[in-house]
VEXDREN-2710 file (C-alpha; in Angstrom, 1 decimal):
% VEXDREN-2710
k/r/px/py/pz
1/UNK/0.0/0.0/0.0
2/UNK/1.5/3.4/-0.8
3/UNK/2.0/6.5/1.8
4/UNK/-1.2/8.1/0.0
5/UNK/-3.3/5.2/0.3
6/UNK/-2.3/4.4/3.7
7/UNK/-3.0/8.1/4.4
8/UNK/-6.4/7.8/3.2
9/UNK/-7.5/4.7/5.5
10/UNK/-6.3/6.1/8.6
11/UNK/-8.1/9.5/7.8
12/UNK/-11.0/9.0/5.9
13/UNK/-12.8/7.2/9.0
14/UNK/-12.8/10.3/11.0
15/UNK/-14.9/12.9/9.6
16/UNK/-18.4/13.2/8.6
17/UNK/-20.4/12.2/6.0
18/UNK/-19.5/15.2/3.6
19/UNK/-16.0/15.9/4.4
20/UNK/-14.2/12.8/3.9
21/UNK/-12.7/14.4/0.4
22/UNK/-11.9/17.1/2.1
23/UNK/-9.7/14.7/5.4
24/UNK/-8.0/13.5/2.6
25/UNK/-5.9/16.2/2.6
26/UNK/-5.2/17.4/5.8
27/UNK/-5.9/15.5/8.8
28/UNK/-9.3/17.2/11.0
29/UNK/-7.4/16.8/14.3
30/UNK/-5.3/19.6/13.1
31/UNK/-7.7/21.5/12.1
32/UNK/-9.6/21.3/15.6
33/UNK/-5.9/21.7/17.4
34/UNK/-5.4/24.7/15.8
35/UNK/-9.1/26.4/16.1
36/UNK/-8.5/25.5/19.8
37/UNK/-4.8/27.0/20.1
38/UNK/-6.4/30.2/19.2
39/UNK/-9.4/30.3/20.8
40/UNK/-11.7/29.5/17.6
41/UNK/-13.5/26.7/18.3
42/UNK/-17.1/26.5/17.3
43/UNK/-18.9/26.5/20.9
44/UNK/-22.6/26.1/19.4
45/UNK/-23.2/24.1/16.0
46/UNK/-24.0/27.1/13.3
47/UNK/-24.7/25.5/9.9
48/UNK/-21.2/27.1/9.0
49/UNK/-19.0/25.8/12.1
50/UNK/-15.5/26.9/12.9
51/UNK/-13.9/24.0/11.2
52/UNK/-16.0/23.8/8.0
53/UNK/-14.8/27.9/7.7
54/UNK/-11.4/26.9/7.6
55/UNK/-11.9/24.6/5.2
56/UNK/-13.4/27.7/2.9
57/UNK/-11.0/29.8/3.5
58/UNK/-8.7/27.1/1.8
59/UNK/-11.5/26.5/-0.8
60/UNK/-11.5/30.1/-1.8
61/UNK/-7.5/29.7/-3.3
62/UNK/-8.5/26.2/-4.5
63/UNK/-11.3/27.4/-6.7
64/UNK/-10.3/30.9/-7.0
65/UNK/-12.7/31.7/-10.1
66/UNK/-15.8/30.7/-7.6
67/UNK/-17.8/32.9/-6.0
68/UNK/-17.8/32.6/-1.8
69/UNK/-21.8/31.2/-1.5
70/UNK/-20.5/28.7/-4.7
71/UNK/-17.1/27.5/-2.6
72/UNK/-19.5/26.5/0.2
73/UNK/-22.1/24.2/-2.1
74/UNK/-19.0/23.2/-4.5
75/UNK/-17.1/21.9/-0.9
76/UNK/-20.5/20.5/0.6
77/UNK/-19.4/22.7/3.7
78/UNK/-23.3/23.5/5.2
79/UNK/-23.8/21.5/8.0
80/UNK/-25.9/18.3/7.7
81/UNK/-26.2/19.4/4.2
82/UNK/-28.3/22.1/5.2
83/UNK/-28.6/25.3/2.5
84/UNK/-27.2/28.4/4.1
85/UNK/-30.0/31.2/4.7
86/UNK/-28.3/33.6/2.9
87/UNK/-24.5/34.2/1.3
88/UNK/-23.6/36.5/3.9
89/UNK/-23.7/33.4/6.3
90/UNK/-20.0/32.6/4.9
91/UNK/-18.7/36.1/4.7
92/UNK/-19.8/36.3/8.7
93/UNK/-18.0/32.7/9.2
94/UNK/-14.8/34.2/7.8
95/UNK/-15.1/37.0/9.9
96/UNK/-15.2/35.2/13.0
97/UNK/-12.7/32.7/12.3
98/UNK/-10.1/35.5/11.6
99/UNK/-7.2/34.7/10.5
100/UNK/-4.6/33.4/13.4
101/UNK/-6.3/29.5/13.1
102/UNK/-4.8/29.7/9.3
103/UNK/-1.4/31.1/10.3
104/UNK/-1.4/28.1/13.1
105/UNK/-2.7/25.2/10.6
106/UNK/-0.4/26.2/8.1
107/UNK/2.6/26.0/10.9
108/UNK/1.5/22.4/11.5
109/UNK/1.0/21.1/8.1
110/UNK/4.9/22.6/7.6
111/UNK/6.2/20.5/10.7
112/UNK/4.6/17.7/10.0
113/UNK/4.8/17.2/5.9
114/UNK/8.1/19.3/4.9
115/UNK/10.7/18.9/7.5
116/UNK/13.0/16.4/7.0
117/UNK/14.4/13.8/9.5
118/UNK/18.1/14.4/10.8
119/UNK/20.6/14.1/7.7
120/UNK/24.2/15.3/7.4
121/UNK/23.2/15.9/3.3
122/UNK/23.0/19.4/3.2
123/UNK/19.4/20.3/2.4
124/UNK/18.9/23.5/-0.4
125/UNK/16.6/26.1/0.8
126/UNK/16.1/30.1/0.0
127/UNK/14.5/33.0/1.1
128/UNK/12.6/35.5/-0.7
129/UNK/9.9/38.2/-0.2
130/UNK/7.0/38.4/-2.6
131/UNK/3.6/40.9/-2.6
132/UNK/0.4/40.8/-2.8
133/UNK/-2.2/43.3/-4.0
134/UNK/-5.8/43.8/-1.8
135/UNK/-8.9/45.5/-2.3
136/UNK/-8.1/49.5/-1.7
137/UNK/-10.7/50.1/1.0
138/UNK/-9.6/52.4/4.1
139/UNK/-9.2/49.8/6.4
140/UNK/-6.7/47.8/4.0
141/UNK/-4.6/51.0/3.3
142/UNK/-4.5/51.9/7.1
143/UNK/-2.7/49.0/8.0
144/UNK/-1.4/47.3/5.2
145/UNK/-0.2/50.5/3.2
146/UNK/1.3/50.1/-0.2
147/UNK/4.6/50.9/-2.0
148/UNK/5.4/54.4/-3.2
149/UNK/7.1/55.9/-6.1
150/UNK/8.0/59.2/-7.3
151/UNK/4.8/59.8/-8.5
152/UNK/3.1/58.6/-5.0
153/UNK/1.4/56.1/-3.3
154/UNK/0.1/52.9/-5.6
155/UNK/-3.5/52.4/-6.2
156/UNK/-3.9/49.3/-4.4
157/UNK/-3.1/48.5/-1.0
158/UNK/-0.6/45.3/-0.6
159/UNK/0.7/43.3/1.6
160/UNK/4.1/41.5/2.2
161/UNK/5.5/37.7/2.8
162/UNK/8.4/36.5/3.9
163/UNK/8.9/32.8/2.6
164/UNK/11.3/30.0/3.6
165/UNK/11.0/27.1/0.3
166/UNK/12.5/23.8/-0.4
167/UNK/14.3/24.5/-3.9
168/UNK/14.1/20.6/-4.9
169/UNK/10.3/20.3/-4.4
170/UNK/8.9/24.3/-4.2
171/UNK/7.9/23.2/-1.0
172/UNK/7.0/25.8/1.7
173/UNK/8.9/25.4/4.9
174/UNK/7.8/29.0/7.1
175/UNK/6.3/32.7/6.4
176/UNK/5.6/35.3/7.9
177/UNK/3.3/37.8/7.3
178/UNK/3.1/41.6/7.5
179/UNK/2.4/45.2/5.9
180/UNK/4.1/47.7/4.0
181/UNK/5.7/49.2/6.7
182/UNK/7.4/46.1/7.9
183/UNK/10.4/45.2/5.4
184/UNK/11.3/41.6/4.5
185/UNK/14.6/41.5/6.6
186/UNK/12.4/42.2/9.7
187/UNK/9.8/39.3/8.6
188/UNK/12.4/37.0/8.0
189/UNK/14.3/37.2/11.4
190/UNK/11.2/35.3/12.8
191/UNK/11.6/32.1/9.8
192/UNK/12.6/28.8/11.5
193/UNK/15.5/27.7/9.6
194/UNK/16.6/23.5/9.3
195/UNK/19.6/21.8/10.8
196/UNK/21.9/21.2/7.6
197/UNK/21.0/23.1/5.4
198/UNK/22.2/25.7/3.0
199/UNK/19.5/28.5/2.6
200/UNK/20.1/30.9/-0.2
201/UNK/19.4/34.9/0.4
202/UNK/19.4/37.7/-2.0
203/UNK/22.0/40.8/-1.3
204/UNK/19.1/42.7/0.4
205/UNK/19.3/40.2/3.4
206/UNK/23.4/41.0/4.3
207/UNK/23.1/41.7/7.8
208/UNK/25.3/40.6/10.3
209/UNK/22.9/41.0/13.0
210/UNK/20.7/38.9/10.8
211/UNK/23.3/36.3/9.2
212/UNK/24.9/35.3/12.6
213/UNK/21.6/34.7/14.4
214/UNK/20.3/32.2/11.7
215/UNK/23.8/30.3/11.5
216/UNK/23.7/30.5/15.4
217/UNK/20.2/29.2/16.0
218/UNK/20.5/25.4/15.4
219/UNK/23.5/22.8/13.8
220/UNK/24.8/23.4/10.5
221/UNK/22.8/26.1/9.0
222/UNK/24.8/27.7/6.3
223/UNK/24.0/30.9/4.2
224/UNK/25.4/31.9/0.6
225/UNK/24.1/35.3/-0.9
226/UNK/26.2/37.6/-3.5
227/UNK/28.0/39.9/-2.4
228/UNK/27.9/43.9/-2.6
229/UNK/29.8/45.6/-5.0
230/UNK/31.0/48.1/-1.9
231/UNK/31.7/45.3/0.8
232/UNK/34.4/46.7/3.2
233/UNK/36.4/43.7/4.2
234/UNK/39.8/42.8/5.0
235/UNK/41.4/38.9/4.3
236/UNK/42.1/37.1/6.7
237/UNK/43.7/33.8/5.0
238/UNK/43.5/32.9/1.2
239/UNK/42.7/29.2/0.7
240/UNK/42.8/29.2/-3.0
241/UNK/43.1/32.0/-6.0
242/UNK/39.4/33.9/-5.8
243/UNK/38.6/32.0/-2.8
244/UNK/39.1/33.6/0.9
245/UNK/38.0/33.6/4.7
246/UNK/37.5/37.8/5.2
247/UNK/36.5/40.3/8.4
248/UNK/34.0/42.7/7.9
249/UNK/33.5/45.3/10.4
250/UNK/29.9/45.6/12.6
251/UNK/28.4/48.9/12.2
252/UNK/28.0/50.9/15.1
253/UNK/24.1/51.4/14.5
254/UNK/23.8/47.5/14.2
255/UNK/25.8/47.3/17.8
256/UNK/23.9/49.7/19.6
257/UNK/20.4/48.0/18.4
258/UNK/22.2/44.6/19.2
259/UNK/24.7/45.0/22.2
260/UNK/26.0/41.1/21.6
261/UNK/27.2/41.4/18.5
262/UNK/31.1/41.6/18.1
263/UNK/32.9/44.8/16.3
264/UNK/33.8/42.3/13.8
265/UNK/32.7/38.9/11.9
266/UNK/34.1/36.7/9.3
267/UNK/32.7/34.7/6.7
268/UNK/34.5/33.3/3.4
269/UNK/34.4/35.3/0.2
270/UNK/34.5/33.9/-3.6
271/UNK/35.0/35.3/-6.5
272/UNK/34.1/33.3/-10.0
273/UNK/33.7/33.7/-13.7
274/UNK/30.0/33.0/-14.6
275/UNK/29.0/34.0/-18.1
276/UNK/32.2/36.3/-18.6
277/UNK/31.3/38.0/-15.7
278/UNK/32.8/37.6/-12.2
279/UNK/30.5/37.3/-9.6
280/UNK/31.1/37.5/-5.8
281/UNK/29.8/35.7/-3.1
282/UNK/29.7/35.7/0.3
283/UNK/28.8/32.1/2.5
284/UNK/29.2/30.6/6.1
285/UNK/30.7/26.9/4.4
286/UNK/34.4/27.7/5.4
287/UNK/36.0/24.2/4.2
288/UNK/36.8/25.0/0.3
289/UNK/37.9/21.5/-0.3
290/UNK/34.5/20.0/0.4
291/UNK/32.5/22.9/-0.7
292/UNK/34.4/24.1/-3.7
293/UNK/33.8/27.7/-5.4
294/UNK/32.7/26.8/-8.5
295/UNK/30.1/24.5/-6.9
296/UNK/29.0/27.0/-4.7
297/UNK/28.5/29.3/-7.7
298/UNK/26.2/27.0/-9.7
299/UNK/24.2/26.3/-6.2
300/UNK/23.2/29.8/-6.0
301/UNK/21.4/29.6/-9.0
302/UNK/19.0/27.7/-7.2
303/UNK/18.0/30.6/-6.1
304/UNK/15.6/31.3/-8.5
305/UNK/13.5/28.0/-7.4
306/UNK/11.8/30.5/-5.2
307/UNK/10.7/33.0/-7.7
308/UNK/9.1/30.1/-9.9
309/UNK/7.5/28.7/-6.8
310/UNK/5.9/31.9/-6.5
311/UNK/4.6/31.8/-10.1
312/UNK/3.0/28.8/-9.2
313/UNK/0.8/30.7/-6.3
314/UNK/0.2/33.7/-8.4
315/UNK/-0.6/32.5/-11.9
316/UNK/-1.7/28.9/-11.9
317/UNK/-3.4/28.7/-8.2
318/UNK/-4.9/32.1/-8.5
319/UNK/-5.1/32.6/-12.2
320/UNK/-3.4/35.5/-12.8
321/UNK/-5.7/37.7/-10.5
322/UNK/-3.8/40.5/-9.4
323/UNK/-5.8/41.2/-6.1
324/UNK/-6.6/38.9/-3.7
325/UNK/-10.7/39.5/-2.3
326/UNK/-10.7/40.4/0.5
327/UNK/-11.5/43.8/2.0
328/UNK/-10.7/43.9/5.5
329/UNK/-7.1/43.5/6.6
330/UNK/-7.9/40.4/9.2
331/UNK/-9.6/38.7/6.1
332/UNK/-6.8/39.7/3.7
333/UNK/-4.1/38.0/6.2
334/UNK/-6.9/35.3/6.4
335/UNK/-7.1/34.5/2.9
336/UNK/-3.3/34.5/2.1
337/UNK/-2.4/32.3/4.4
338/UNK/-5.3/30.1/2.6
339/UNK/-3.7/30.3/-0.7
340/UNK/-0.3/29.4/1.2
341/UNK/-1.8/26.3/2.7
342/UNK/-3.6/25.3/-0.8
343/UNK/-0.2/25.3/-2.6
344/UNK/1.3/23.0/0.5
345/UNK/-1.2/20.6/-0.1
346/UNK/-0.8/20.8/-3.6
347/UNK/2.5/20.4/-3.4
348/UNK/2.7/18.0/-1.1
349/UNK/0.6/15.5/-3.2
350/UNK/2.8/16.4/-6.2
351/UNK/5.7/14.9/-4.0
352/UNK/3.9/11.3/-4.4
353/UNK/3.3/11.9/-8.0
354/UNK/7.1/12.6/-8.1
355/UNK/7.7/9.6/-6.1
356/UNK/5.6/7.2/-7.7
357/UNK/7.4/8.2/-11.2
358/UNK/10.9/8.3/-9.8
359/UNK/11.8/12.0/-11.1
360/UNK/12.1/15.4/-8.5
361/UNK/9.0/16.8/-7.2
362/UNK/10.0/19.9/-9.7
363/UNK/9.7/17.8/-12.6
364/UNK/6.0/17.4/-12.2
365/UNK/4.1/20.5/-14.3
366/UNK/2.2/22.5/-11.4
367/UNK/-0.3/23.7/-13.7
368/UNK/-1.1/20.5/-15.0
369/UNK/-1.1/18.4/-11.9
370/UNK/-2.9/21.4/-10.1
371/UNK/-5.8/21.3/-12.9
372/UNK/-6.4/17.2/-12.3
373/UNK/-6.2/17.0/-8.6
374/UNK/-9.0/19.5/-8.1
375/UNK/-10.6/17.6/-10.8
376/UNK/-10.3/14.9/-8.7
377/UNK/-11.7/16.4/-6.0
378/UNK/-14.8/18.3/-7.6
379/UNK/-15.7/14.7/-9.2
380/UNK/-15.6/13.4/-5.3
381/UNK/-17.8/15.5/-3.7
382/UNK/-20.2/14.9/-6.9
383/UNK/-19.9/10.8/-6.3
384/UNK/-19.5/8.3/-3.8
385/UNK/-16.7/9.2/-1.4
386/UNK/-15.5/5.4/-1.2
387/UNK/-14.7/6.3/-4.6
388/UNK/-12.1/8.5/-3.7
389/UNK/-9.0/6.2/-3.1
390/UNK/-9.5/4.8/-6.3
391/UNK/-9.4/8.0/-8.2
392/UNK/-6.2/9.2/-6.4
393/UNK/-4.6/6.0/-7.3
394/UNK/-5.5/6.1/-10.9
395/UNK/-4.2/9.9/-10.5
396/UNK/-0.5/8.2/-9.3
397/UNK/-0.4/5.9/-12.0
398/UNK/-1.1/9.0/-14.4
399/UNK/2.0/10.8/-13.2
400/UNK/3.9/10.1/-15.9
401/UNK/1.9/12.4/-17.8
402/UNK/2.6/15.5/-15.9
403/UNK/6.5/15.1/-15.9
404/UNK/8.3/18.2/-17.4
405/UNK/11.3/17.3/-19.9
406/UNK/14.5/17.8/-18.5
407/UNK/16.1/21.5/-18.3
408/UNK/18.1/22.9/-20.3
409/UNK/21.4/23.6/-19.2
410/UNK/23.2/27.0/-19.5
411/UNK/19.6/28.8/-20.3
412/UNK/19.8/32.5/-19.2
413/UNK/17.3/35.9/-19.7
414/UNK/18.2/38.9/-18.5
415/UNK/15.7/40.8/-16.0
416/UNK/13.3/43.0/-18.4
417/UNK/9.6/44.1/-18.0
418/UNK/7.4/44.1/-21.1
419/UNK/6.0/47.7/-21.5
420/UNK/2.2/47.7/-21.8
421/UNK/0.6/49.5/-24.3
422/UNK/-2.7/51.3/-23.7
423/UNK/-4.6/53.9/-25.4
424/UNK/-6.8/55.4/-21.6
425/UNK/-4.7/58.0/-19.6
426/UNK/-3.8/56.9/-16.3
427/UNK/-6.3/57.7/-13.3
428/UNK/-4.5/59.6/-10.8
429/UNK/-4.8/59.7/-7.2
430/UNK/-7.5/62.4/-7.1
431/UNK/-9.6/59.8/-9.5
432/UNK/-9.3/56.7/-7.1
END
């Protein structure tokens, strides 16, 4: 019997009559741990309970071209099959679940499904930031805010995550959450980082304050990033030609904000030829005979795993919609940390698919396999539910069909924007 299978027996048995599709995905003792960590927890049986809203909070980024009173009926969520009185019965659901029970859930579906047991393999991860736009109501723009240019503020409000990602399997490991105001180096202090790994950061993340405390908080936790063009340094012992152990001072603003922090720190710099172009990099691996340069080089492309992760969220979960629904900044954290826990389950049932036909995780087509599991799972709540294991099987020994060919090597774009073209002026603030 496969993990999936085996999966399915021990959790199908649980739930009622018109959830089982649904508790083959994630297990409804989480979902009842986490409305009671927070406080949640349905005390009286509505026809929308606590536990059926968190499952349409999660709907709402599976079937994001559905309206909310068509989530609910597509999902079966109403109570003992009961109709709802009216539509606004899910929008008041939402509004008192809130959104800390989503931010929990996703926490333990991350422990539980993506962290690996203890390995001395160093395991590939990065860090990015990525934004969303919201609904530009007063509430949103109060305290979510929005990005500014020369020409002012942006006509939507946004809003900011911080994500920690698996660059074999565009898994998601952490995030963190927050407006405008809060930057990504701030949000990303708070990730929980794995025990041997190698986690991959951008130049906008070079902080010593930041760097030491996330080698420092468990065993073997490296960090490679480039390195700036106007790095003040001074070497400390060359190990091979473009390859050295440096100091780098600690700035007195960093030291006064963080009083432990030495007046200096060393890490090891590189310096390789990558497209005719020498790049520089910075990284905690100090041992340059089992981590050589070059390697370390090609590594950082991985990099980019994260970005293409993040495509996944924004054009094949959510369809290319450029703001997310919500209009209230409780329900706007509410539903993003739905669309986050979609794409783990998503994901995470892409990692059998991967298994079953022997390749990566990242060799199985997102869009494609994305498209046929919620088939599957919009044909379920139609049919029999027994039917279910048998679908989900036939959908393993489909995988073939949704493997990706192979990459091709040495393939590089630079970083351009298409300009759109438009023929309407542009509204300005005084228009919005």
């Amino acid at each position: 019997m496969s993990l999936l299978q085996h999966a399915l027996c021990e959790t199908l048995p649980r739930v009622p009559a018109r959830l089982e599709t649904l508790a083959a995905l994630i297990d409804p003792a989480w979902i009842e741990q986490a409305l009671a960590a927070t406080g949640k927890a349905s005390i009286r049986r509505r026809k929308l309970p606590a536990d059926h809203a968190v499952w349409l909070v999660i709907g709402l980024a599976l079937f994001r071209n559905l309206p909310l009173w068509q989530v609910v009926q597509q999902l079966a969520l109403s109570l003992d099959e009961q109709a709802l009185p009216v539509p606004s019965a899910s929008v008041q659901a939402r509004q008192r679940l809130g959104d800390e029970p989503l931010a929990h859930l996703f926490g333990l579906l991350t422990q539980a499904w993506s962290r690996p047991q203890h390995s001395e393999a160093l395991r590939v991860l990065a860090v990015d930031g990525v934004v969303w736009c919201a609904p530009d109501t007063p509430e949103n723009r109060q305290q979510l805010g929005s990005c500014r240019t020369q020409h002012g503020a942006l006509p939507w409000t946004q809003i900011r995550a911080v994500c920690l990602m698996d660059t074999l399997s565009h898994e998601l490991l952490d995030a963190r959450l927050g407006g405008m105001d809060c930057g990504e180096l701030t949000l990303a202090t708070s990730l929980q980082g794995l025990d041997h790994s190698l986690t991959l950061f951008d130049r906008a993340y070079f902080s010593a304050a930041f760097l030491l405390q996330w080698q420092g908080q468990g065993v073997s936790r490296h960090w490679l990033m480039r390195a700036k063009d106007k790095l003040r340094y001074e070497e400390v012992a060359l190990l091979a030609p473009g390859d050295s152990v440096i100091r780098m001072p600690v700035s007195p603003q960093a030291r006064r904000q963080h009083p432990e922090l030495p007046r200096h720190w060393q890490a090891r710099l590189i310096e390789v030829e990558v497209a005719g172009q020498k790049r520089r990099y910075l990284t905690s691996l100090m041992d340059h005979q089992a981590h050589p340069a070059e390697v370390l080089a090609r590594l950082y492309c991985e990099r980019w795993e994260i970005e293409l992760g993040f495509r996944e969220i924004k054009q094949s979960l959510q369809d290319a919609e450029p703001v997310l629904r919500s209009k209230q900044p409780e329900l706007v954290r509410q539903e993003l940390w739905g669309v986050l826990i979609a794409y783990t389950l998503l994901r995470r049932w892409m990692r059998e698919m991967a298994k079953h036909a022997k390749v990566e995780p990242r060799r199985i087509s997102f869009h494609t396999a994305s498209y046929a599991i919620l088939n599957v799972l919009c044909f379920a709540s139609m049919a029999s539910a027994s039917t279910l294991p048998a679908q989900l099987a036939r959908l393993l020994e489909q995988s073939r069909l949704f493997i990706l060919p192979p990459r091709r090597p040495g393939r590089h774009y630079p970083r351009v924007v298409k300009n759109r073209a438009h023929k309407y002026p542009t509204k300005n603030a005084s228009q919005r």
